[in-house]
C-alpha positions as CSV (number, residue, x, y, z in Angstrom):
1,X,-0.3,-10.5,-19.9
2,X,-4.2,-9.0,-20.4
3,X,-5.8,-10.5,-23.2
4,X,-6.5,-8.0,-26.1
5,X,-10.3,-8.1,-25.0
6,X,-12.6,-9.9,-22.9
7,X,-16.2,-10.8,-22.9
8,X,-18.7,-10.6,-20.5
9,X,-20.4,-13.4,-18.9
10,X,-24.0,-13.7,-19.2
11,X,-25.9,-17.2,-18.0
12,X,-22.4,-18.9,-17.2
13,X,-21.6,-17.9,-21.2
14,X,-18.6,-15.9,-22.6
15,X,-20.4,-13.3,-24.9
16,X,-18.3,-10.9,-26.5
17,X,-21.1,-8.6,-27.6
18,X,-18.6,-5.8,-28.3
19,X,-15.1,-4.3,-27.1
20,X,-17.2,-1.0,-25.9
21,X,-15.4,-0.5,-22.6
22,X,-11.9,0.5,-22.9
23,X,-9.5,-0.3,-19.7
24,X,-6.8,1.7,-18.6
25,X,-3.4,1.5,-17.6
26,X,-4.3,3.7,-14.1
27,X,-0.3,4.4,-14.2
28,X,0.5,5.3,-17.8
29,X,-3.2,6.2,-19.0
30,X,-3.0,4.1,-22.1
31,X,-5.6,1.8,-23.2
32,X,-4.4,-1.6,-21.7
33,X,-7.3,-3.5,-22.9
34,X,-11.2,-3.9,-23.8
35,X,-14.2,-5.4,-22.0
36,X,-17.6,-6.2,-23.9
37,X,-19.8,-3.5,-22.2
38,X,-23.1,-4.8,-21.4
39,X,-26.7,-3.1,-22.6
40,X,-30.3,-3.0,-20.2
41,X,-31.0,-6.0,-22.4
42,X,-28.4,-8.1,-21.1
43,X,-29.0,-7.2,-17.3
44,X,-32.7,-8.3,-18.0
45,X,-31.2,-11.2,-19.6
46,X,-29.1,-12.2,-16.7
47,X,-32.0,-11.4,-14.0
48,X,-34.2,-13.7,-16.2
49,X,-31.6,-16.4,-15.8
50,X,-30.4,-16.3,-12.4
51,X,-34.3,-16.0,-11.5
52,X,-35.0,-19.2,-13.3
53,X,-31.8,-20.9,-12.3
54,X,-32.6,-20.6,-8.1
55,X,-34.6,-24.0,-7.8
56,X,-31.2,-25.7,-9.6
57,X,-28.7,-23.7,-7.7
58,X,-30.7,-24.7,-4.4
59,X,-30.4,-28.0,-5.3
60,X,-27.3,-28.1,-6.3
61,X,-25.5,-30.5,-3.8
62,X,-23.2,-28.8,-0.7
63,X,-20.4,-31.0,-1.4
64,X,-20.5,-29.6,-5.4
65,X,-20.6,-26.3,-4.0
66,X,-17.7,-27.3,-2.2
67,X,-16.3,-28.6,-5.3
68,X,-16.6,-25.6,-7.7
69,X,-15.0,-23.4,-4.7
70,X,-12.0,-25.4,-4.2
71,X,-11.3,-25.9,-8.5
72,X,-11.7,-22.0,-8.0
73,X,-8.7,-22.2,-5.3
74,X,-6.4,-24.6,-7.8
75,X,-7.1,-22.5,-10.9
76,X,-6.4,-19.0,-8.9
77,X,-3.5,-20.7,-7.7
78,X,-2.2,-21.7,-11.2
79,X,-2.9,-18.3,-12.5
80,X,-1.6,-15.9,-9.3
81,X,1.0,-13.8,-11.1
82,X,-1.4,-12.8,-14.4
83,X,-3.9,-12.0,-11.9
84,X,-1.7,-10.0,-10.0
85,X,-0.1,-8.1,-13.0
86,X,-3.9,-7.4,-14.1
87,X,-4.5,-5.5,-10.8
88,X,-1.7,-3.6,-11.4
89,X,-2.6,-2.3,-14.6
90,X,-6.4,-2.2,-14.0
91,X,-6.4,-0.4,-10.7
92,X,-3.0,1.1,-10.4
93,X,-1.9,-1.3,-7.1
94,X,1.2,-1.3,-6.4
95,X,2.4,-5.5,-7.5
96,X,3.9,-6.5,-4.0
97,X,-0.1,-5.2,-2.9
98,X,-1.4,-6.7,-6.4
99,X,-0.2,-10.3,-5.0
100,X,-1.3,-10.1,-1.7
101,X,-4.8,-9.2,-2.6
102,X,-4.2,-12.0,-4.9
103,X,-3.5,-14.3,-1.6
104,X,-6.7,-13.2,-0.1
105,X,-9.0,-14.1,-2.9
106,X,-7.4,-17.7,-3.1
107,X,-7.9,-17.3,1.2
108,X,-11.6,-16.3,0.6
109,X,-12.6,-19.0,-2.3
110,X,-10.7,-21.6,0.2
111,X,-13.0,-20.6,3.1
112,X,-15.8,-20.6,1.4
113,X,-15.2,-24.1,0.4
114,X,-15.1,-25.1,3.5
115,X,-18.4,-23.3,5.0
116,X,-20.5,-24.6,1.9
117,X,-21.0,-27.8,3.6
118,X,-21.4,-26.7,7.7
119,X,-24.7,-24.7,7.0
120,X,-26.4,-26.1,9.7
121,X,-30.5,-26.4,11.3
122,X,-31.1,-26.2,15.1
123,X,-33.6,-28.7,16.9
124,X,-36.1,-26.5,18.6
125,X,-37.9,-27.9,21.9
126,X,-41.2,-26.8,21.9
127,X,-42.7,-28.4,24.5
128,X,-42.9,-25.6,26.8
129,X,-46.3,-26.3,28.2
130,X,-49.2,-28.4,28.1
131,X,-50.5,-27.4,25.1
132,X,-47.1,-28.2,23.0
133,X,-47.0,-31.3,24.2
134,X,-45.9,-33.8,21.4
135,X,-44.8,-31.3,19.2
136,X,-41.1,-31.3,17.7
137,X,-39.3,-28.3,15.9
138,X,-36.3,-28.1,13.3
139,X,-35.2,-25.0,11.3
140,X,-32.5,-25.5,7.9
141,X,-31.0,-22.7,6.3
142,X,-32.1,-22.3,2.2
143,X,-31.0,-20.1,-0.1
144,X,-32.5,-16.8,-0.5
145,X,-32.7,-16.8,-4.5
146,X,-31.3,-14.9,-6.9
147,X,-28.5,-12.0,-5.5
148,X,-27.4,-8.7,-6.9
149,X,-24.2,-7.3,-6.9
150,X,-22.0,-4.1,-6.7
151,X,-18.3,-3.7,-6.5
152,X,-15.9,-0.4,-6.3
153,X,-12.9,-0.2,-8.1
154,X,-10.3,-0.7,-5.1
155,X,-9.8,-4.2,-4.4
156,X,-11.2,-5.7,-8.2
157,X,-10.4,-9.6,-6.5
158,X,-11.1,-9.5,-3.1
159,X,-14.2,-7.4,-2.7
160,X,-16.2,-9.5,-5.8
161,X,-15.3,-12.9,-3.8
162,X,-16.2,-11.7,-1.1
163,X,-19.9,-11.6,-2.7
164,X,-19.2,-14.5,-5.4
165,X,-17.8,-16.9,-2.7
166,X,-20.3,-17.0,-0.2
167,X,-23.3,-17.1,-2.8
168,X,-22.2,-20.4,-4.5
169,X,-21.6,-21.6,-1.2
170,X,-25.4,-20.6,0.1
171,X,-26.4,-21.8,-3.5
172,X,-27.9,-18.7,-4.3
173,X,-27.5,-17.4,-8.3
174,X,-25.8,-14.3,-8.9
175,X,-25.5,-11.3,-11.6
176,X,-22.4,-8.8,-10.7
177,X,-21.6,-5.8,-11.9
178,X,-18.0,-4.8,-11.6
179,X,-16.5,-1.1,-11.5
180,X,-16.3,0.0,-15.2
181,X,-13.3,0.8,-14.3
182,X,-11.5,-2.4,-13.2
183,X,-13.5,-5.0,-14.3
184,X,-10.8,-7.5,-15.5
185,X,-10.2,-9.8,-12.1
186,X,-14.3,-10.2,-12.0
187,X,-14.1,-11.8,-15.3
188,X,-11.1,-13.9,-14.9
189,X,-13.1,-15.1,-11.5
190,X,-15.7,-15.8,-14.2
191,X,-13.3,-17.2,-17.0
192,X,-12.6,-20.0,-13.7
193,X,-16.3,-20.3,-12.6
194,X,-17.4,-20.9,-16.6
195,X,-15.3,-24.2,-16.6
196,X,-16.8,-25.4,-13.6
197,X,-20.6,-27.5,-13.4
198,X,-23.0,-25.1,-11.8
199,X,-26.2,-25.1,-13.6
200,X,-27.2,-22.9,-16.2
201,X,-27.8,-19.2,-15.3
202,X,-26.0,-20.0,-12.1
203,X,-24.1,-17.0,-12.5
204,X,-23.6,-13.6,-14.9
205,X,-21.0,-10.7,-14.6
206,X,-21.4,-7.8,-16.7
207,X,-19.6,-4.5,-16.6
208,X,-22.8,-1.8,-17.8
209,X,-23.6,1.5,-17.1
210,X,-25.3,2.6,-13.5
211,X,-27.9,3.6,-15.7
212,X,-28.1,0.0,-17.2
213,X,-27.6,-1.5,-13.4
214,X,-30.8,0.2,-12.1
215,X,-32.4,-3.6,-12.7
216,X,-30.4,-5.1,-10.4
217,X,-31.5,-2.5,-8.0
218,X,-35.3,-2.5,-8.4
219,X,-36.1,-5.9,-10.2
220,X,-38.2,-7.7,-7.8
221,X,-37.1,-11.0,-8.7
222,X,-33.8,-10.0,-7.0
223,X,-33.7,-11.5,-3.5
224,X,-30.5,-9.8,-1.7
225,X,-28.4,-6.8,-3.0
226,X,-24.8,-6.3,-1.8
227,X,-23.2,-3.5,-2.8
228,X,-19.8,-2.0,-1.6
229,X,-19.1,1.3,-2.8
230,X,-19.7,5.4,-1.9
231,X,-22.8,6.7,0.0
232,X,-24.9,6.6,-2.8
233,X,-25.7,2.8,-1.4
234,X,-28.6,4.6,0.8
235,X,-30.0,5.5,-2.5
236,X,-29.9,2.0,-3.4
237,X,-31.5,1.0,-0.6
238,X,-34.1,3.3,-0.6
239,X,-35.1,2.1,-4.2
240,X,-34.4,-1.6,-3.8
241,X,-38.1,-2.5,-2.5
242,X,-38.3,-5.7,0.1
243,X,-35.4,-8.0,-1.0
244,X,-32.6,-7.7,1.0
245,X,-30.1,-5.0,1.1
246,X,-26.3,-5.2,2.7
247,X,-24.0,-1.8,2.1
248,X,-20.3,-1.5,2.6
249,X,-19.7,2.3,2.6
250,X,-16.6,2.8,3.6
251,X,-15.6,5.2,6.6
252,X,-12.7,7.9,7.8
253,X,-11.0,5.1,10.2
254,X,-9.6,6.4,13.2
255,X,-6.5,5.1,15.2
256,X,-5.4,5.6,19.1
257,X,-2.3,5.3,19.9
258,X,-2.6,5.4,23.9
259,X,0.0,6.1,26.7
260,X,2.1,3.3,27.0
261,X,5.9,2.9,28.3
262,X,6.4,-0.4,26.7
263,X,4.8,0.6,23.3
264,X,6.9,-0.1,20.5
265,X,7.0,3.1,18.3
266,X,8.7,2.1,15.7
267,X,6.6,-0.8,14.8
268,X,3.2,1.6,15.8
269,X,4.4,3.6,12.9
270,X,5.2,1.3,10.7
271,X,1.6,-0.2,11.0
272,X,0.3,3.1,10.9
273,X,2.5,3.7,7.6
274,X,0.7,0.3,6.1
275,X,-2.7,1.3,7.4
276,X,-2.6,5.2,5.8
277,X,-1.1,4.4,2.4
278,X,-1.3,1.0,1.6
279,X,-2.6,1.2,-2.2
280,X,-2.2,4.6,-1.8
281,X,-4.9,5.0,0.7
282,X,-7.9,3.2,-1.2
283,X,-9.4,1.4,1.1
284,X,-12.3,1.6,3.4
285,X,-10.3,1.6,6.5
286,X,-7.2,3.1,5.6
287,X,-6.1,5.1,8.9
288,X,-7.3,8.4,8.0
289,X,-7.7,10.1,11.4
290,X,-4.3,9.3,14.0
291,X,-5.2,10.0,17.9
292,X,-1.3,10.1,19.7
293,X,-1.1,10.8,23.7
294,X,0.6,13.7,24.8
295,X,3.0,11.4,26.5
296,X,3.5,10.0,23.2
297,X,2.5,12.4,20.6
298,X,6.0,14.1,19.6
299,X,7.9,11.3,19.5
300,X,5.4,8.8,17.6
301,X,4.9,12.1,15.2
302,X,8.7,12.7,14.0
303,X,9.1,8.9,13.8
304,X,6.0,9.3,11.5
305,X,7.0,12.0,9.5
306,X,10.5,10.4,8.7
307,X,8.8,7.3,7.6
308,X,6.2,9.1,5.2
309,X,8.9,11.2,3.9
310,X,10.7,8.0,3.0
311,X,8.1,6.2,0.8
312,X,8.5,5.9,-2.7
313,X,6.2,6.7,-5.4
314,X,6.2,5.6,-8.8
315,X,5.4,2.8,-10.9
316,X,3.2,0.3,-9.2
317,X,4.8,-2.5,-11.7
318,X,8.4,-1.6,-9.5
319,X,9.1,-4.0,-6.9
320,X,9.9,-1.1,-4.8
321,X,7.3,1.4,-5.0
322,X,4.7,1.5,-2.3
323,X,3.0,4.7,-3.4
324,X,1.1,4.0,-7.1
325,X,-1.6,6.1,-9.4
326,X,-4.9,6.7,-7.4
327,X,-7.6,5.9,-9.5
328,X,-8.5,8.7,-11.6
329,X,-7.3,12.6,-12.3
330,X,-10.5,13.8,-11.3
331,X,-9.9,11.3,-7.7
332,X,-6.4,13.0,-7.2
333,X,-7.8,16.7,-8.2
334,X,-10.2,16.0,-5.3
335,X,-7.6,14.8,-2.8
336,X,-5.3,17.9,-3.9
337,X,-8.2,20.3,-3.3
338,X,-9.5,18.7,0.2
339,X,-5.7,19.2,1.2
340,X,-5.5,22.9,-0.2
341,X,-8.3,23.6,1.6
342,X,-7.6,22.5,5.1
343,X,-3.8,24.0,4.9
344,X,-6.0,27.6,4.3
345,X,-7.6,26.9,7.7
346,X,-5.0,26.2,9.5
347,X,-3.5,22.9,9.3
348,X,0.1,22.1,8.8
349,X,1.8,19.7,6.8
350,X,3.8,17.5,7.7
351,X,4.8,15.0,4.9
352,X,4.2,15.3,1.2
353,X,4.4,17.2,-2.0
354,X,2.8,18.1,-5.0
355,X,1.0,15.8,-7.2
356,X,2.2,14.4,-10.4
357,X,-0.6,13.3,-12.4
358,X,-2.5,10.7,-10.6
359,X,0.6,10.2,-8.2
360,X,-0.6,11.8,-4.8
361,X,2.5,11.1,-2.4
362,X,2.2,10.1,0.6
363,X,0.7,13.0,3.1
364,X,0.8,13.6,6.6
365,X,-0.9,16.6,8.2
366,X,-1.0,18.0,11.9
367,X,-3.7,20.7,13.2
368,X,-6.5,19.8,10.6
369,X,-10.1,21.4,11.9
370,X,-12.5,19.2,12.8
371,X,-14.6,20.6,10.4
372,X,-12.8,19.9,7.2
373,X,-13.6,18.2,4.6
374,X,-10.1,16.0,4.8
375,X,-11.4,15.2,8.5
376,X,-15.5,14.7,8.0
377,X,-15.2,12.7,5.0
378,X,-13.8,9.7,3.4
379,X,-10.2,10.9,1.6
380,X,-9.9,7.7,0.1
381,X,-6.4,8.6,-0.9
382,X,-2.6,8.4,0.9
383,X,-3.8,11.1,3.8
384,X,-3.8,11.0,7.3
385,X,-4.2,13.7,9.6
386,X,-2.5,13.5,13.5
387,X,-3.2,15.1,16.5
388,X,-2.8,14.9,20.9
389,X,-4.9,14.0,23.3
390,X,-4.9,14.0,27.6
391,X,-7.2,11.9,28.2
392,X,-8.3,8.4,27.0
393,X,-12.2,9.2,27.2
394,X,-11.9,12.2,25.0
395,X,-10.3,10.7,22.7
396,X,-12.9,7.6,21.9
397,X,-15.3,10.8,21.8
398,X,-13.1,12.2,18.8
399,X,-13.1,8.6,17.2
400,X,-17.2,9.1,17.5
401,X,-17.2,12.3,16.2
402,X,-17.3,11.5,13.0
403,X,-20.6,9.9,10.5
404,X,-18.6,6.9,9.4
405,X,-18.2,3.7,11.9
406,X,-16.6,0.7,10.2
407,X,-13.5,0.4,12.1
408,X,-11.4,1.4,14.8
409,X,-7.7,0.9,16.1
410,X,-6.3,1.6,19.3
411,X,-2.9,0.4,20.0
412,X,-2.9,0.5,24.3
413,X,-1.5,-1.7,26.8
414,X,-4.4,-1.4,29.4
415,X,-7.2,-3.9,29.9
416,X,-9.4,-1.2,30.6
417,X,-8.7,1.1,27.8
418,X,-9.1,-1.8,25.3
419,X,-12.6,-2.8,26.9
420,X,-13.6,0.5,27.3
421,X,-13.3,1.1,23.9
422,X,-14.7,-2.1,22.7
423,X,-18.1,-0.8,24.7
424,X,-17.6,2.6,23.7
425,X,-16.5,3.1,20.1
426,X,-19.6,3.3,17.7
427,X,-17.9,0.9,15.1
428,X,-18.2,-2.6,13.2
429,X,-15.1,-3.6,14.4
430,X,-12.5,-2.5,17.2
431,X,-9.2,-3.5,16.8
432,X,-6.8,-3.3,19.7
433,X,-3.0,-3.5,19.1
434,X,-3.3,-2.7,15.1
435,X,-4.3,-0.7,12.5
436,X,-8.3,-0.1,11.8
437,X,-7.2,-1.2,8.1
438,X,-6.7,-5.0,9.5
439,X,-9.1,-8.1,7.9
440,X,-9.4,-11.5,8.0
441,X,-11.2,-12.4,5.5
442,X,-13.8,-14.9,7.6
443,X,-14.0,-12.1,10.3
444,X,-17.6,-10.2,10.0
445,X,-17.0,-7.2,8.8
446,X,-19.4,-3.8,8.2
447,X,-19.6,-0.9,9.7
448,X,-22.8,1.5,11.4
449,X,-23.5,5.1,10.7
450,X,-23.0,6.2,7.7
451,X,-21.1,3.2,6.9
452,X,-23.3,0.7,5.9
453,X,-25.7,-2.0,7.4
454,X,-25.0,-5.5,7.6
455,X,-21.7,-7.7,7.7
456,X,-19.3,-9.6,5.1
457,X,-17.3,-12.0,6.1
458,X,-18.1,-15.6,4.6
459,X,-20.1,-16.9,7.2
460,X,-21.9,-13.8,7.5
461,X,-22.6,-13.2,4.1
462,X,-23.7,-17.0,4.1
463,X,-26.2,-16.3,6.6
464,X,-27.7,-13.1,4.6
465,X,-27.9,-15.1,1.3
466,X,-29.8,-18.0,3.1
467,X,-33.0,-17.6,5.2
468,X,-34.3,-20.3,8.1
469,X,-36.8,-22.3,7.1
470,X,-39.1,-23.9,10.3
471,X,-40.5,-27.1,10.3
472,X,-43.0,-28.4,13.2
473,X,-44.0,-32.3,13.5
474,X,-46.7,-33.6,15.6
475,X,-46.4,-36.7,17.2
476,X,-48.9,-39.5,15.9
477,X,-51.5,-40.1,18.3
478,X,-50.9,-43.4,20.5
């Protein structure tokens, strides 16, 4: 269903400049397809354009906004199973994951369409002495110009929208560079957003080289970065100057699974199950790190093991398997060694077997030090480690005890426990009676730490890509 190549988009414009990049089948490692790769030349090309299109796209009307968004919705709508079977091949998802990201980017695109006309002022009251008297204040929201952004290879839909979406609502141009590696949904999103009326330059997506990308980075005429991707994001930041920077960094998500008569462990585990190997554990808050009570801890732990033990790996195009490719050799050479290397110090494993390839299955591990690799840092593959607890206070200590914070799940029954670990958890998010790896897609979302700094979320995002704008009247004299 790909298309034997694709061009790049540069000023709202199919350009196919070359068929440079070659695009892999992540589960068979053939060439699938090939993308026009872009130069330094284009990127400037694209800054240019986007820099001279931000008085247009500001004044572009809200309810056009609206409009593009919502052809966006029909057209991703008409076209749901070829961009499903492209995520498949691209990144390796598995296809009943491949739709539902599929369903989110529609979701995303569809709230976005409805925020692009509710970005409201505020009327200040400013008489607050003598000396303000006759004064009146009002504050609107305008766009902050032109925006940069970065996207990772795991979610190739739903993680560009999530920057795309928002901007046209804001009215803010854009340039985007998509992982070289799956770069085909961003330009079908871009196929859909070319057939639409936003004004020239409006918007440019180019797969290039980091080295290539280092404009978007440092060009001053950039307003706002957003990038989503590893923890070379504080690099970014440190070299992006005064526009605005937001970073997605991903985490090592932790889950509670408190003392609870009337938990449900059979459907614990099988959000756990979702949560730790979903697309084969890519994701920023895949459960990583499993916290079970003593009370609870054998039984939730057997349960657990029988249900890893079960999944099946294979090819992501079979209805059936769960477990697909991760996204590289060198990715799945990485996960084998962080694995290798906590078994030698001590840990045990529970679940799992050798890798085939790029197939990692799914793993579960008991008595992994705290100072492993697999527990410090971000696996980013289908991994998760469990251990007890006693008490309910040490254990939101173990969830901190880490230099990630995006997310957190505790499944509890108490009152307490939940708010104590809303206050208490150094996170972006706390979610009580699921799975750190849960998002609605108009939630804020970010994380602290190590992390990242500021939210997504289309109303968030909205509110970075826009900046108040104060205006004070003075009465006429009487």
């Amino acid at each position: 269903m790909l298309q034997t190549s694709y061009p790049y988009y540069l000023a709202n414009t199919p350009v196919a400049a070359n068929t440079d990049l070659d695009v892999l089948d992540k589960y068979t490692g053939k060439i699938a397809t090939c993308v026009a790769f872009a130069d330094a030349t284009a990127v400037e090309q694209a800054i240019a354009a986007a820099s001279a299109a931000r008085a247009a796209m500001a004044a572009f009307p809200p309810d056009a906004r609206r409009d593009v968004l919502e052809h966006c919705v029909r057209r991703f709508s008409e076209r749901q199973e070829e961009l499903a079977q492209a995520l498949c091949i691209e990144a390796g998802k598995p296809i009943r994951d491949a739709r539902g990201e599929v369903a989110r980017l529609i979701d995303t695109f569809r709230i976005a369409a409805g925020e692009a006309t509710r970005i409201d002022g505020e009327v200040i009251e400013l008489q607050v002495s003598p000396r303000t008297r006759g004064y009146r204040g009002m504050v609107k929201r305008v766009p902050v110009g032109a925006c940069a952004f970065i996207t990772p290879f795991n979610f190739p839909l739903n993680l560009v929208a999530h920057k795309v979406a928002p901007a046209i609502a804001a009215g803010c141009p854009f340039v985007l560079k998509p992982a070289a590696k799956t770069p085909i949904g961003a330009l079908i999103i871009a196929q859909v957003l070319a057939e639409t009326d936003l004004p020239p330059g409006a918007f440019s997506v180019l797969p290039c080289s980091n080295d290539d990308a280092a404009l978007l980075v440092e060009d001053e005429r950039i307003a706002l970065l957003s990038f989503t991707g590893g923890l070379v994001g504080w690099d970014l930041k440190a070299r992006a100057g005064r526009k605005k920077v937001t970073l997605e960094l991903g985490g090592n998500a932790a889950c509670i699974v408190d003392a609870d008569p009337g938990l449900p462990l059979d459907a614990v585990v099988e959000r756990l199950v979702s949560g730790a190997y979903y697309q084969s554990g890519q994701s920023c808050i895949s459960v990583q790190r499993i916290f079970a009570h003593a009370g609870v801890h054998d039984a939730l732990r057997a349960k657990l093991q029988s249900a890893v033990a079960a999944l099946r790996m294979g090819d992501p195009h079979d209805e059936d398997v769960f477990i697909g490719p991760v996204i590289d050799e060198a990715a799945a050479e990485r996960i084998e060694r962080w694995i290798a290397d906590a078994v030698a110090a001590g840990a045990r494993v529970l679940a799992g077997g050798p890798r085939r390839g790029t197939l990692v299955p799914a793993m579960l591990l008991e008595r992994v030090p705290h100072d492993a690799d697999l527990y410090r840092k971000e696996a980013f593959g289908p991994v998760a480690c469990i251990e007890p607890f006693d008490d309910f206070d040490d254990a939101l200590a173990r969830v901190n005890d880490s230099d990630f914070g995006l997310q957190a799940g505790v499944f509890t029954g108490a009152l307490a426990h939940a708010m104590r670990a809303w206050d208490g958890l150094e996170v972006g998010g706390v979610i009580v009676g699921d799975i750190p790896s849960f998002r609605v897609d108009n939630m804020p979302y970010g994380g602290v730490k190590g992390s990242g700094s500021g939210r997504e979320g289309i109303r968030a995002a909205i509110a970075d890509m826009t900046e108040p704008r104060l205006l004070v009247i003075r009465d006429a004299p009487r």
